[in-house]
N, C-alpha and C positions, 0 to 999 in steps of 0.2 A: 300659230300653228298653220301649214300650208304648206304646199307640195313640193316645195322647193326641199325641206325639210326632211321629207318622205324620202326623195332620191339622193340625198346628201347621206340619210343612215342607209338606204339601199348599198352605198358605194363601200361604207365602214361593213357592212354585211356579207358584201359579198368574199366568198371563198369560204366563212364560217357556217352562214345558216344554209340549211338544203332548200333549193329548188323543190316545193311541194308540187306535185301531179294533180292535174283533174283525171275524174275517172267515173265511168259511167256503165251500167249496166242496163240490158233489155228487159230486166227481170225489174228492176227499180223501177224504169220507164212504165211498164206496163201497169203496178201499183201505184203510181202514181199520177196516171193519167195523159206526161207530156215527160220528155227531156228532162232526166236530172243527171247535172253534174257535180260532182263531188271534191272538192278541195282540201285533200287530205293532211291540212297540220297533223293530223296526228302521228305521222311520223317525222315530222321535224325531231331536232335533237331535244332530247327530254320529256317526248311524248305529247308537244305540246305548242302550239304559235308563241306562247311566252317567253320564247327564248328570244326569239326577236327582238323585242323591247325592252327586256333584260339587255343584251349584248349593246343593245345601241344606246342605253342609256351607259351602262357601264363606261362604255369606247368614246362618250362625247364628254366623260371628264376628263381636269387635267391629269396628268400624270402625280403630279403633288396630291392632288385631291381622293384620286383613288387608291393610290396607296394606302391612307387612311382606312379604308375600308367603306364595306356598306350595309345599307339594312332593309331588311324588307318585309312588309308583314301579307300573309298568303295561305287560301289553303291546300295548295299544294303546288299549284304547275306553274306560277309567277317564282314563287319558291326553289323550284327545281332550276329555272332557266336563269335565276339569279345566282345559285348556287356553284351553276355549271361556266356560265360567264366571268365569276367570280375566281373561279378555280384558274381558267385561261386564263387571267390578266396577273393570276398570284397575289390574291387580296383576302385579309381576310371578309367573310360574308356572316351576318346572323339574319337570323330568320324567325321572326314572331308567325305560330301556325297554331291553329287552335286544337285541342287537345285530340277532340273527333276528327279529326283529317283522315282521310282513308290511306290505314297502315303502309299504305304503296309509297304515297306521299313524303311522310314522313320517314320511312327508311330509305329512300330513295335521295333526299335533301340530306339526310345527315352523311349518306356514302357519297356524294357530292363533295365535303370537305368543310359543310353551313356547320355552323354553332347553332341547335334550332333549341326556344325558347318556346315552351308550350302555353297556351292561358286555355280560361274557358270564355269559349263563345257565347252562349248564353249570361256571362255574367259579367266579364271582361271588357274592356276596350282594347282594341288593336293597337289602334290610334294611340291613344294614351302610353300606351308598353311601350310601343317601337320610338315613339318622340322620347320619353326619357330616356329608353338607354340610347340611343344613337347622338344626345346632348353629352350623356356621360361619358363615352368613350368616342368621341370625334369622329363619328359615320357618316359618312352619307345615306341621307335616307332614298329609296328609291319606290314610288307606290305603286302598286298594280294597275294602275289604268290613269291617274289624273297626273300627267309627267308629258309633256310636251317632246321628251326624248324617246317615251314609251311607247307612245302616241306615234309618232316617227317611226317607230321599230315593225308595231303591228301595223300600219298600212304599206308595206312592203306585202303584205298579202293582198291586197288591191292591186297594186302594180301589176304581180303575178297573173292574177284573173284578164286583168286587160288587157294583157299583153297574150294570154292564154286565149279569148274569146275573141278577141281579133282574126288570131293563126286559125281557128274552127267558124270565120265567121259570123259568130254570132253578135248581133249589134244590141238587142232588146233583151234583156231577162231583170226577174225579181234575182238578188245575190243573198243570202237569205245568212245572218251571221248569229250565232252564237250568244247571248247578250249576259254581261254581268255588270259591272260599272262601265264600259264603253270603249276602253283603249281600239279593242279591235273594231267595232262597228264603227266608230268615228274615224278612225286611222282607214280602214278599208270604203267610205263615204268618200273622203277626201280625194283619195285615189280613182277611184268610180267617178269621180266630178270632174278630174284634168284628164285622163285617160280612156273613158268608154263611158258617154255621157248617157246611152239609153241604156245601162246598167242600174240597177237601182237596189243601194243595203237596206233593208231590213231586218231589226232588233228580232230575235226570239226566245222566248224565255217560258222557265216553267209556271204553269196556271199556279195564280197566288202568288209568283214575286216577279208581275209585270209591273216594276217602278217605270220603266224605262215607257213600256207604252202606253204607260197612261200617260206618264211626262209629256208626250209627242200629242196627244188629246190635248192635255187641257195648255201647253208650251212655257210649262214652269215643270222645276224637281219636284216629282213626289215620290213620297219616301214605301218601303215596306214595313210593316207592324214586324214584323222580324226577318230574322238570316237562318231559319234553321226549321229543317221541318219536309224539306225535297230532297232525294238523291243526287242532285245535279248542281251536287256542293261547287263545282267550278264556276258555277255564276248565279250564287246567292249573294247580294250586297244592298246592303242599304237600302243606297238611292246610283241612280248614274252622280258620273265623276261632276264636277263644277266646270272642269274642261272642254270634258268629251259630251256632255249634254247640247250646250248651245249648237255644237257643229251636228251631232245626228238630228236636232230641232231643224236644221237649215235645210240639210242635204237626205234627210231619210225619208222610206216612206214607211206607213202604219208598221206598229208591231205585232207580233204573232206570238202564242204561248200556247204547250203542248204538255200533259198530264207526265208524269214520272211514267206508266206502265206504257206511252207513245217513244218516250226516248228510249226504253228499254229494249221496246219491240224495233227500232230503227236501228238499235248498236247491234241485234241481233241477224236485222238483214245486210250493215253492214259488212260483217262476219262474213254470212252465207255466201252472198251474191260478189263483194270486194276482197275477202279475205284479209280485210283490217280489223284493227282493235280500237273500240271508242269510251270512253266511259260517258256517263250519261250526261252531264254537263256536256259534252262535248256532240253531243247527239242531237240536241233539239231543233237546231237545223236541219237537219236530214230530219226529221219526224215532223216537222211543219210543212216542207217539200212533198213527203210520204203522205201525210194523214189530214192538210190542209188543204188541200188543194180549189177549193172553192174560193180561200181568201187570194188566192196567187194567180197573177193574170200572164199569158203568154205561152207560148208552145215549150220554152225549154224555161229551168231554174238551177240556181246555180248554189250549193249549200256548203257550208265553210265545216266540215267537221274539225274542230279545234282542240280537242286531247283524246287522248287514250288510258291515258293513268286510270289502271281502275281495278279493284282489288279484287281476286279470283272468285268470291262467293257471291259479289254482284254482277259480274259477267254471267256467270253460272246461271244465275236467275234470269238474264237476258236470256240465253241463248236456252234457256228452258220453255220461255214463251212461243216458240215456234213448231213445240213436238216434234210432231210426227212430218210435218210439211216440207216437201220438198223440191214441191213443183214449180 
């Protein structure tokens, strides 16, 4: 994995995936103490930076192979950006998603054109489901985050920011990403290490499934006692990937982890202040930016918000934390 990689799926990317914006408000700045900038995947195609590394893994098989088909197992926004990838190249796509996926998710993949297979997470293995049927019917498998192609696909959002904090100047900030099994923090590390070296990713995740920053403590995988039990289902996993681990070991720094009712209250000033959609997995960057700010060093920070998918009665509950406040 290396950056050669990164700018090889940049090149298959380009014209399909969107140009994501930084964006910044005075309103953000001032709750937050210093500079925050905002790297809005979430309005990439399908709500999500997943499409990325969906598209570039799909685009770096052969033509024979894809045909075939492929598989994915997800709960929701890996899903979606394989679904939608899947559709462009005219293949068919199935999709292992666990039965609680946020209804968005799950009708959003199947009008996509996916064959979606539901299990239960609590009881189930992914793993297990998607290896057998994608043996059975000649798939390619393609993982959420431990795929070297996928890996390639999400540091195309690195690129972006370097290329972004360059054009503004900016040579020092924390880049502060998203964390669930790693594709995008190691993919966007990667890119921060050839590109804008006093850039620095940090993992953020929600309080009770920081594998990843304890992993970076003690510089072995450790795992979570479970996947279920946070709103911020886009980055509940395990453990980090066997890939994407050693590179955020090399190149990251400390992780950060923010309570559900912090991502909530950050998709809600989202909202306010940016006029985007986050859902709360895709939030806890901007609410470590927001409500960390002691662990984060430097005048400006730079936060990856990575999905939006998120179903109307938890938004609702977001944008309820704010009352009356307008100021």
């Amino acid at each position: 994995m290396n950056i050669d990689m990164i700018r090889t799926a940049a090149g298959r990317l380009d014209g399909h995936a969107r140009r994501t914006p930084l964006l910044g408000s005075p309103f953000l700045d001032r709750l937050a103490g210093r500079r925050v900038l905002i790297k809005a995947e979430c309005l990439q195609h399908t709500g999500s930076f997943k499409y990325r590394g969906a598209f570039s893994a799909i685009s770096a098989l052969t033509a024979e192979v894809r045909a075939n088909g492929v598989l994915a197992y997800s709960s929701g926004n890996h899903a979606q950006g394989i679904a939608l990838a899947g559709q462009q190249h005219g293949i068919p796509v199935v999709i292992v998603m666990p039965s609680d996926a946020p209804r968005l998710k799950l009708a959003n993949t199947r009008a996509l054109g996916a064959e979606v297979i539901e299990y239960d997470r609590g009881r189930e293995n992914r793993e297990e489901i998607g290896g057998a049927i994608a043996a059975e019917r000649g798939l390619t498998l393609i993982p959420p985050y431990d795929s070297p192609q996928v890996i390639a696909g999400q540091g195309t959002v690195g690129l972006e920011i370097a290329e972004d904090a360059r054009r503004l100047g900016i040579d020092r900030a924390d880049v502060l990403v998203c964390c669930g099994g790693g594709g995008l923090t190691s993919g966007v590390a990667l890119a921060l290490q050839a590109g804008a070296t006093g850039l620095c990713a940090r993992p953020v995740e929600p309080v009770g499934f920081d594998d990843t920053a304890r992993s970076l403590i003690s510089h072995r995988i450790e795992r979570n006692a479970t996947t279920a039990g946070s709103l911020c289902d886009a980055v509940l996993t395990p453990a980090p990937g066997e890939l994407t681990f050693p590179i955020m070991d090399r190149l990251c720094g400390p992780g950060l982890s923010v309570t559900d009712d912090e991502a909530l209250l950050a998709m809600a000033h989202a909202f306010q202040r940016l006029k985007i959609v986050l859902e709360p997995g895709g939030a806890v960057a901007l609410a470590a930016a927001l409500f960390r700010p002691s662990e984060i060093a430097g005048d400006t920070v730079i936060a990856v918000a990575s999905g939006g998918n998120v179903d109307a009665p938890v938004f609702a509950r977001a944008l309820s934390m704010l009352g009356g406040d307008s100021a």
